[in-house]
C-alpha positions in Angstrom: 0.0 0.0 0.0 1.4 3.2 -1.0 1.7 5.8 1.3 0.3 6.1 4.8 -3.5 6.2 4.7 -4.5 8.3 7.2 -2.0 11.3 6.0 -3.0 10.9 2.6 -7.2 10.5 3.4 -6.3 13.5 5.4 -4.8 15.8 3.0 -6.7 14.5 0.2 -10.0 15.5 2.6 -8.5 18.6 2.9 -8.2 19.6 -0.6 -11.6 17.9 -1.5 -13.1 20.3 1.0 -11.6 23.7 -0.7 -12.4 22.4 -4.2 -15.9 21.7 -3.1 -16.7 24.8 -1.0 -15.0 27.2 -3.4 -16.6 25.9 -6.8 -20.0 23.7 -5.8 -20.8 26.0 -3.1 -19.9 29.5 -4.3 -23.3 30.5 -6.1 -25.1 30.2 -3.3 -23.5 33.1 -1.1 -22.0 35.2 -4.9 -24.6 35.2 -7.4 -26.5 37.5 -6.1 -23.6 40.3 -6.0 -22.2 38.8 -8.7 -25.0 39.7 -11.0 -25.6 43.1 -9.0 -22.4 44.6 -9.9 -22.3 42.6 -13.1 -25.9 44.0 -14.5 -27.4 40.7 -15.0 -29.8 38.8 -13.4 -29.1 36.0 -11.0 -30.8 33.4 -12.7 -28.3 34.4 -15.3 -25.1 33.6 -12.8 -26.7 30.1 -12.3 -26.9 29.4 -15.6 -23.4 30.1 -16.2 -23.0 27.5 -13.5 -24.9 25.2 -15.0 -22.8 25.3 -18.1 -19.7 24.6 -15.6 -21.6 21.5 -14.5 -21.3 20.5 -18.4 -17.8 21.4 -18.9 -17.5 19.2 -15.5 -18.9 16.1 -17.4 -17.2 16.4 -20.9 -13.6 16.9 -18.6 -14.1 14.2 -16.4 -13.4 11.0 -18.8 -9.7 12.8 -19.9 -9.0 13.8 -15.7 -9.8 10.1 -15.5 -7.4 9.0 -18.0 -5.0 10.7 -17.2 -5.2 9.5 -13.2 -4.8 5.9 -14.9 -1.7 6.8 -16.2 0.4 9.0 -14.8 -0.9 9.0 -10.8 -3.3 11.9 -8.8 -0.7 13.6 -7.4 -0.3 15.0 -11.2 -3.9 15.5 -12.1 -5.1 17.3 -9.0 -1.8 19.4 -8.3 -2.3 21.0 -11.8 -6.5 20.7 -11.4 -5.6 23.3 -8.4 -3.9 25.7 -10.8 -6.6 25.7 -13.2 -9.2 26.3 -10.1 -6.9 29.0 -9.2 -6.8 30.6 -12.5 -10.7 30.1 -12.7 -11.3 32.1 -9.8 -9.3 34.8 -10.2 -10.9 35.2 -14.1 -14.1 35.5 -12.4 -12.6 38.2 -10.4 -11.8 39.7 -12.9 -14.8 39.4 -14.9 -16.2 42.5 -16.6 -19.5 41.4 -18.1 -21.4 38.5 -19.2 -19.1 36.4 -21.5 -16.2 36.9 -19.2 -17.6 35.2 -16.6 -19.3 32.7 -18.4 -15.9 32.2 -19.8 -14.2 31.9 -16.0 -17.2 29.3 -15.1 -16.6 27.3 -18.0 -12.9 27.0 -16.9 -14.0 26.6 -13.2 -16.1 23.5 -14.7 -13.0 22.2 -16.1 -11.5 22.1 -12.6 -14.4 20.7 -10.9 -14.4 17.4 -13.7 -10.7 17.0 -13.4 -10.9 17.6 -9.5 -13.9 16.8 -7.3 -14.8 13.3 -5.9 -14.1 11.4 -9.1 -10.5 12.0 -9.5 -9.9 12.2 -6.0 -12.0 8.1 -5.9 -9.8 7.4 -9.4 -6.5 8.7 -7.0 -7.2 6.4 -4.3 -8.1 3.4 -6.5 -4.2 4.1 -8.3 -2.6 3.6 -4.6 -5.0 1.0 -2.6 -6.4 -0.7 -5.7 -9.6 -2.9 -4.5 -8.8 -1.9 -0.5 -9.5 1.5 -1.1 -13.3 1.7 0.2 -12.6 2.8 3.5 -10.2 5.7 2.0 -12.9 6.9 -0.4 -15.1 7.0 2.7 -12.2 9.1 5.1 -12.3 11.7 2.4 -16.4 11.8 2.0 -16.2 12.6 5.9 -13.9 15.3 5.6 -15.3 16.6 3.0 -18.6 16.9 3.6 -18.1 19.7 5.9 -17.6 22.2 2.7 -20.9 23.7 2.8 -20.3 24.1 6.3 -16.9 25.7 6.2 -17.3 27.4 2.3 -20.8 29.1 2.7 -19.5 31.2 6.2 -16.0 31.6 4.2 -17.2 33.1 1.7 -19.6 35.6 3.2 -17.5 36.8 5.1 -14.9 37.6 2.6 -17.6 39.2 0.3 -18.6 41.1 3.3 -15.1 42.6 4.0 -13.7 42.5 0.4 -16.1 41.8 -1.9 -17.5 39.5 -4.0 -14.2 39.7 -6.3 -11.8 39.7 -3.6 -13.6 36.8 -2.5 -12.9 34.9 -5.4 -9.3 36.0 -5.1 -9.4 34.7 -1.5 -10.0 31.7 -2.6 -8.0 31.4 -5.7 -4.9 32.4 -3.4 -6.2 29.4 -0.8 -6.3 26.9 -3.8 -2.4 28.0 -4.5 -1.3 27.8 -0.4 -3.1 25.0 0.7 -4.6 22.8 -1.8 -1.5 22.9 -4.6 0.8 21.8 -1.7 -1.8 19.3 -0.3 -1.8 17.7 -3.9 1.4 17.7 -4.6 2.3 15.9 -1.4 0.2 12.7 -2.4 2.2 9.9 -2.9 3.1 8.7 -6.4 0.7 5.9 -7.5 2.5 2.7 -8.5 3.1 2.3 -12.5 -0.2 0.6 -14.0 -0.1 -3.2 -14.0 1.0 -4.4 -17.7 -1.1 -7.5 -19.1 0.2 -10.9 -19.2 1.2 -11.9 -22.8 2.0 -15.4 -23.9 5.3 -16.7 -25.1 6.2 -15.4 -28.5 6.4 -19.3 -29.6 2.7 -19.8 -28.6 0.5 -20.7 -31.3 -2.6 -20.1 -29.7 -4.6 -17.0 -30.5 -5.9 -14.6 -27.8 -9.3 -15.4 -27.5 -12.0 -12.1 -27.9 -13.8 -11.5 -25.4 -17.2 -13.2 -25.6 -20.3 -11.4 -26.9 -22.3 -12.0 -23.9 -19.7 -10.7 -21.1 -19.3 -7.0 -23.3 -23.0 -7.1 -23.3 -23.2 -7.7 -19.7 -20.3 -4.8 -19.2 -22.3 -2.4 -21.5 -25.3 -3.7 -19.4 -24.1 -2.8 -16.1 -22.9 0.3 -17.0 -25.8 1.8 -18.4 -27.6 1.0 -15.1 -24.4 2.3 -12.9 -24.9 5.6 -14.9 -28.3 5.8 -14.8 -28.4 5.3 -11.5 -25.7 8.4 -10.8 -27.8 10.8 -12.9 -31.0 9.9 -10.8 -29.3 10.6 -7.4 -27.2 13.8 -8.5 -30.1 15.2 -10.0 -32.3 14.4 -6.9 -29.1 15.9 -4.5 -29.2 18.7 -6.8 -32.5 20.0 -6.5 -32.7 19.9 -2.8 -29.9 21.3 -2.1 -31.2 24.0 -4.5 -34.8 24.0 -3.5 -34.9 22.4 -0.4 -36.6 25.5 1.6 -39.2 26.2 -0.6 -40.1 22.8 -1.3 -41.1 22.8 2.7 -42.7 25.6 2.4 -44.9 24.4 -0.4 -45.4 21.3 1.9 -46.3 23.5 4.8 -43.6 24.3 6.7 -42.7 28.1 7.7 -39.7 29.5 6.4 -38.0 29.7 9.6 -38.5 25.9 10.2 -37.6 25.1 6.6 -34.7 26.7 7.3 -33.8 24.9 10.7 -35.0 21.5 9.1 -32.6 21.9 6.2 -29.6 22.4 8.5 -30.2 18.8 9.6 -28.8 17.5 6.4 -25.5 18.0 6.7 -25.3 16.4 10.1 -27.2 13.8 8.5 -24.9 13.4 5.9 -21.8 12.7 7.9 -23.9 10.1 10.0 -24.7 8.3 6.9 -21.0 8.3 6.4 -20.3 6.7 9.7 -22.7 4.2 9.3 -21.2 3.2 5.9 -17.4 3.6 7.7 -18.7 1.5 10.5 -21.5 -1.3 10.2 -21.7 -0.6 6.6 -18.9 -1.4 5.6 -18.9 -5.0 7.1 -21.4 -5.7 3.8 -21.6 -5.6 0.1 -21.2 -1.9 -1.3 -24.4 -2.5 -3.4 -26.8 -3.7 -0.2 -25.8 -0.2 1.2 -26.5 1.2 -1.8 -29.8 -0.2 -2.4 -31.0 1.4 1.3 -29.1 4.6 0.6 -31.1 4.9 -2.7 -34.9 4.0 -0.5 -34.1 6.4 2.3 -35.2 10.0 0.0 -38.5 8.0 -1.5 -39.3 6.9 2.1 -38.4 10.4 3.4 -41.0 11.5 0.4 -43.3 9.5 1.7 -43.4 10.3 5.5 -43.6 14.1 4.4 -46.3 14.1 2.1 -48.7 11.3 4.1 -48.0 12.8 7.6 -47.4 16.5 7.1 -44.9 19.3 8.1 -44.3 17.7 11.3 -42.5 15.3 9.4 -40.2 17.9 7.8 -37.4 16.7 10.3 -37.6 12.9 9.5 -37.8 13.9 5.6 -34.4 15.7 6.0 -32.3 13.2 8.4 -33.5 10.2 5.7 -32.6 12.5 2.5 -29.6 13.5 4.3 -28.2 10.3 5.4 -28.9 8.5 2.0 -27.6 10.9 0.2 -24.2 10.6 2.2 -23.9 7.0 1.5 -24.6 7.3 -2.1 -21.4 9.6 -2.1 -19.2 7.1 -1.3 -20.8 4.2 -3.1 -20.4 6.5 -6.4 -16.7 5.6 -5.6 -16.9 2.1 -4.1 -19.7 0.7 -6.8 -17.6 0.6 -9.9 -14.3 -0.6 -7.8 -16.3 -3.6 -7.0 -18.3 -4.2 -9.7 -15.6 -3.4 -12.7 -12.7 -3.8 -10.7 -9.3 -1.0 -10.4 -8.2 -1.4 -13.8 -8.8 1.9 -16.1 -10.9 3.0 -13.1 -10.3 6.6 -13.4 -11.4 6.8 -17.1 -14.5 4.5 -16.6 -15.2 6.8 -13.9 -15.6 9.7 -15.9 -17.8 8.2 -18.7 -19.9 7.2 -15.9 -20.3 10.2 -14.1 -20.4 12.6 -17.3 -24.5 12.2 -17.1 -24.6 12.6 -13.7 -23.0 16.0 -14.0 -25.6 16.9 -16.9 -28.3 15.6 -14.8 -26.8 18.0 -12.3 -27.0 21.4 -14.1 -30.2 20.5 -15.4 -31.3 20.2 -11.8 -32.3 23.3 -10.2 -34.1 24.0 -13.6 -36.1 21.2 -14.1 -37.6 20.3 -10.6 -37.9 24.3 -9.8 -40.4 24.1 -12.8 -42.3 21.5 -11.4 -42.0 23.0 -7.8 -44.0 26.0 -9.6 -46.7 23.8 -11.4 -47.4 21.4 -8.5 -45.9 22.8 -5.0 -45.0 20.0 -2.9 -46.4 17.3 -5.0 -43.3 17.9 -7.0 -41.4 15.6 -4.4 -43.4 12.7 -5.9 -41.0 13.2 -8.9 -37.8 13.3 -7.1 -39.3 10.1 -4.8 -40.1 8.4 -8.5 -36.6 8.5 -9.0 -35.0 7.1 -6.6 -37.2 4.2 -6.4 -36.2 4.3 -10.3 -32.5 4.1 -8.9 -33.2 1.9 -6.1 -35.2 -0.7 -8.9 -31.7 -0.3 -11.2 -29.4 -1.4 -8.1 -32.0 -4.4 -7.8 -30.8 -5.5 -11.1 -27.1 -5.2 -10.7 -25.4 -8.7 -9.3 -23.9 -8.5 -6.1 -20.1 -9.7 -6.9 -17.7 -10.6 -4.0 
């Protein structure tokens, strides 16, 4: 095993958390004095974002790639430059095509440097023993919104929106670039066996049926990523007003949604703990029932509910984190992980920008009956993981 776990979980945690909190997270506390001082609207900003969540998915396969290849301490170290340069460009942004242009290249950071690479970076050094790092960094990291949303208020309250992108940018050269960089190199990828030169048999293809099954699995793997990001996506976009629809005041919705994050990280010790003593795809397959159920509860019972709708969301949602990293280990195995990866993710990160668009709309046409959509699909996701063969 390369490398001592616990240092690198921990500064691979650490970096995971900046990337997140200053690219994932920044809308929600700049787009409104983004688009102030800009002239545009903030709907406007977010759709920029969006566009960085697409740029996310068509960068991710190459980040992946390259992981396979050449190691994460490579990838990320230069994935924190480009987040760097991304920030400060949207600094420095002047009107509307500047900073769609500095989101776009933000988007390039976040496919080459969010969970994916770091997952694809801890498959190149622990190979099929790396579920428990891939969970260390999840519990780290999942404390971005709670350290990036205060962050960054309070730098756009003493500097600025701008200099709070500059903040930022510097952070991702002084902590995160040295964080990187300090990851161990990954061992050099495995080379095939090949038979002796005087060997007259043939290689054999690969049978039909077994690419079929491959293709098979993977289609459902992906599907099943694009159902829970978009379902992650529009309550962490929505997630107030949706309990408001359902009845809640705005006060409550607002003390209710701050039980997600909490609720997240205890998912995450449940998956690092008891979890983690069964097969990645049983945990899955509860993870993916807990936001339906929560759905459920809310809409049969009422607003008193609200609570138990958020810890179920919450702690589902932090379990399918991880088992976006642990699933394909175990069901594809390490080999050309990091590229596999990104093909599998890149409509979960479409999925992702459509999000806030798509369920908003139907929060507008139905109010909280909108949350049988969102419910819909995750049983949708749930009956996808019933298909997929558990594999030791």
């Amino acid at each position: 095993m390369a490398g001592t776990p616990i240092r690198v979980v921990g500064a691979l945690g650490t970096a995971q958390t900046l990337a997140w909190a200053s690219s994932y997270y920044l809308p929600a506390m700049l787009a409104v004095p983004m688009a102030a001082d800009l002239g545009l609207s903030a709907p406007t900003v977010y759709a920029a974002f969006s566009g960085a969540m697409v740029a996310s998915a068509l960068a991710g396969p190459w980040a992946g790639r390259a992981i396979d290849r050449r190691g994460g301490h490579v990838v990320l170290s230069a994935t924190s430059l480009v987040f760097a340069l991304g920030l400060a460009a949207l600094g420095l942004a002047q009107g509307l095509w500047t900073m769609v242009a500095a989101w776009l290249l933000i988007g390039v950071a976040m496919g080459a440097g969010l969970y994916e690479a770091a997952f694809s970076c801890l498959v190149r050094l622990y190979g099929p023993q790396a579920r428990g790092a891939i969970t260390g960094i999840t519990l780290i990291a999942g404390f971005a919104s709670t350290v990036g949303w205060p962050l960054s208020a309070w730098m756009d309250l003493q500097f600025g929106w701008r200099g709070a992108c500059f903040g930022w940018a510097v952070l991702h050269l002084l902590v995160g670039l040295p964080l990187n960089a300090w990851l161990p190199r990954a061992p050099a990828p495995a080379k095939p066996d090949l038979p002796p030169a005087d060997d007259p048999r043939p290689e054999a293809p690969p049978p039909a049926a077994g690419a079929q099954r491959l293709g098979f699995t993977s289609a459902l793997l992906a599907f099943v990523f694009a159902a829970t990001w978009f379902i992650s996506t529009a309550m962490a976009t929505h997630l107030p007003r949706t309990l408001e629809a359902a009845g809640t005041t705005l006060a409550t919705a607002v003390a209710v949604g701050a039980l997600i994050g909490p609720a997240q990280v205890a998912g995450r010790l449940l998956e690092f703990g008891f979890l983690r003593r069964v097969h990645p795809l049983l945990s899955a397959r509860l993870a993916a029932l807990a936001h339906p159920a929560g759905v459920a509860v809310l809409l049969t019972a009422g607003p008193a509910a609200a609570p138990a709708f958020a810890i179920l969301h919450g702690a589902g949602n932090g379990i399918l984190t991880i088992a976006k990293g642990t699933l394909p280990l175990v069901l594809f195995g390490p080999r050309g992980y990091g590229e596999r990866q990104g093909w599998l993710m890149m409509p979960a990160r479409v999925a992702q920008a459509l999000a806030p668009l798509l369920f908003g709309l139907a929060l507008d046409a139905w109010g909280a009956q909108a949350l049988w959509l969102s419910g819909g699909i995750g049983l949708a996701a749930c009956g996808a993981l019933m298909v997929l063969r558990m594999r030791p």
